[in-house]
TIKE-989258 format. One record per residue (C-alpha): residue number from 1; x, y, z. Coordinates in steps of 0.1 Angstrom, whole numbers, plus 5000, padded with zeros to 4 digits. Layout:
seq NUM&c1 X&c2 Y&c3 Z
...
//
This chain:
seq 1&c1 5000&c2 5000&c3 5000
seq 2&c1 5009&c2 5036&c3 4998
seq 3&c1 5020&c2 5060&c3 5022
seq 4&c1 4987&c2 5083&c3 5029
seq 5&c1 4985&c2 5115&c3 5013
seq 6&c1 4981&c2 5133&c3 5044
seq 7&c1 5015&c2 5124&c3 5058
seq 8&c1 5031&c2 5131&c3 5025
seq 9&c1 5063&c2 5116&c3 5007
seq 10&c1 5087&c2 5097&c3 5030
seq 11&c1 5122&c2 5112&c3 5023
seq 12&c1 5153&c2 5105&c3 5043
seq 13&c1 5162&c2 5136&c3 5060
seq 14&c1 5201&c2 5132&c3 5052
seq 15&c1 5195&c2 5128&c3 5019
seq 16&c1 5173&c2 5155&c3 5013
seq 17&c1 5202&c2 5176&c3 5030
seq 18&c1 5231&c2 5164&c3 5012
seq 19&c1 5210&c2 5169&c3 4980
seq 20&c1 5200&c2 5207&c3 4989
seq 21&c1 5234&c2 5216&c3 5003
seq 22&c1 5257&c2 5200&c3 4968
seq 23&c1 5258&c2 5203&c3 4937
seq 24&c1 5247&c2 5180&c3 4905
seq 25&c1 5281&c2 5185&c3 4889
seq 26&c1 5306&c2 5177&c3 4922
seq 27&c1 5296&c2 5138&c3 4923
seq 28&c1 5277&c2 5111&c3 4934
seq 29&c1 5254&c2 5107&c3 4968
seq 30&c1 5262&c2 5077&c3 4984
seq 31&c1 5226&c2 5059&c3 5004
seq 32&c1 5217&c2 5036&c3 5023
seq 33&c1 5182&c2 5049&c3 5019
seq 34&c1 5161&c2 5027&c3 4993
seq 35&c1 5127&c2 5036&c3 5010
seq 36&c1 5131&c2 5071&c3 4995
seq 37&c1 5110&c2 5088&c3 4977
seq 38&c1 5121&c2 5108&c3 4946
seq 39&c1 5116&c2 5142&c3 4950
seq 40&c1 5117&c2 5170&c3 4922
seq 41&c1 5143&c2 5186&c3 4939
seq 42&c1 5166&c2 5153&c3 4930
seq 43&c1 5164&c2 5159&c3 4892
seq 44&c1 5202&c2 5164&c3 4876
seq 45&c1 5218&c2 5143&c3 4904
seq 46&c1 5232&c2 5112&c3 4906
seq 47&c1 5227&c2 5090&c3 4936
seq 48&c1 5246&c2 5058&c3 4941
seq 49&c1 5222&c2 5031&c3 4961
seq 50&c1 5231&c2 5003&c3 4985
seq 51&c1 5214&c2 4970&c3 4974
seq 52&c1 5230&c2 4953&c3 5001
seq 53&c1 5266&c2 4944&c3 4985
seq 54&c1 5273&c2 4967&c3 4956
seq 55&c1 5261&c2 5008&c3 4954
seq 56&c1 5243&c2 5014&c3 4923
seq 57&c1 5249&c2 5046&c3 4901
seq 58&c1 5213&c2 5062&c3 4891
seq 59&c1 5213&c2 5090&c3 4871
seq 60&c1 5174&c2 5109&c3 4883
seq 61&c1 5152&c2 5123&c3 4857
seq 62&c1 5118&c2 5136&c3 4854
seq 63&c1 5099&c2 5103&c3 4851
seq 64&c1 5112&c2 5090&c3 4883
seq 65&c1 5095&c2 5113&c3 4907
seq 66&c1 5074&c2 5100&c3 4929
seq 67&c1 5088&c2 5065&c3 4927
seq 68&c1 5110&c2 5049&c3 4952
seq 69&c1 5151&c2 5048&c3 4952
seq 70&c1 5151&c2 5014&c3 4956
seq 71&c1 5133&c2 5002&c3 4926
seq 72&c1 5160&c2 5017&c3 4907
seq 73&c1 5187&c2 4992&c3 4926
seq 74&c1 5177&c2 4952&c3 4921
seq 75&c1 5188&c2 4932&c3 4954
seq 76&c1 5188&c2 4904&c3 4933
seq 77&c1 5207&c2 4889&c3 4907
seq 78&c1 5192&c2 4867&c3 4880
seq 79&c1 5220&c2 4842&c3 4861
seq 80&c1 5199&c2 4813&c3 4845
seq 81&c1 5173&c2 4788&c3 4847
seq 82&c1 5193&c2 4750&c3 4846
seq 83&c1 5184&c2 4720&c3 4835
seq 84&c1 5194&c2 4698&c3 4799
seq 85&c1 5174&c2 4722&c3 4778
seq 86&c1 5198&c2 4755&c3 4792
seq 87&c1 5231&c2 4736&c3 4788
seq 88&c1 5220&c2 4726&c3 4745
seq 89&c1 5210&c2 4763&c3 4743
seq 90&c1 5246&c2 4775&c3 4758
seq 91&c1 5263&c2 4749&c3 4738
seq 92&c1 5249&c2 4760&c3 4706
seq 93&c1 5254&c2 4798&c3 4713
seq 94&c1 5295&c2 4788&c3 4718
seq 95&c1 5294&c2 4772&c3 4682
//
């Protein structure tokens, strides 16, 4: 569910700082903060965020406000299905 309107966008109170006291040119924003929002004020920046082993560069733009950080930055990683089928597939892409 959403946050309720009458509380209003959940936004990490260092970010929002470190966005409104740098630049977009100097460099990235480092965050740990995936629940945030994406405010307008975020627009130009880029914010690198945590998906629990790696941070992620995103670049924010205009269609990404309102959405969450986080959706930007997968947790999870996906490498293949197995089975016989997946090894004659990777066989014949090598030939």
């Amino acid at each position: 569910m959403s946050r309720s309107s009458k509380k209003g966008p959940y936004i990490d109170e260092k970010l929002l700082k470190k966005v409104r006291s740098r630049k977009p040119e100097v460099g990235a924003i480092r965050t740990w903060a995936r629940a945030s929002e994406i405010s307008p004020d975020m627009v130009g920046y880029k914010i690198e965020v945590h998906n629990g082993k790696d941070f992620i560069p995103v670049s924010i733009t205009e269609e990404m406000v309102g959405h969450r950080l986080g959706e930007f930055a997968p947790t999870r990683k996906f490498i293949r299905h197995g089975g016989k089928m997946q090894k004659e597939l990777s066989k014949s892409a090598k030939q």
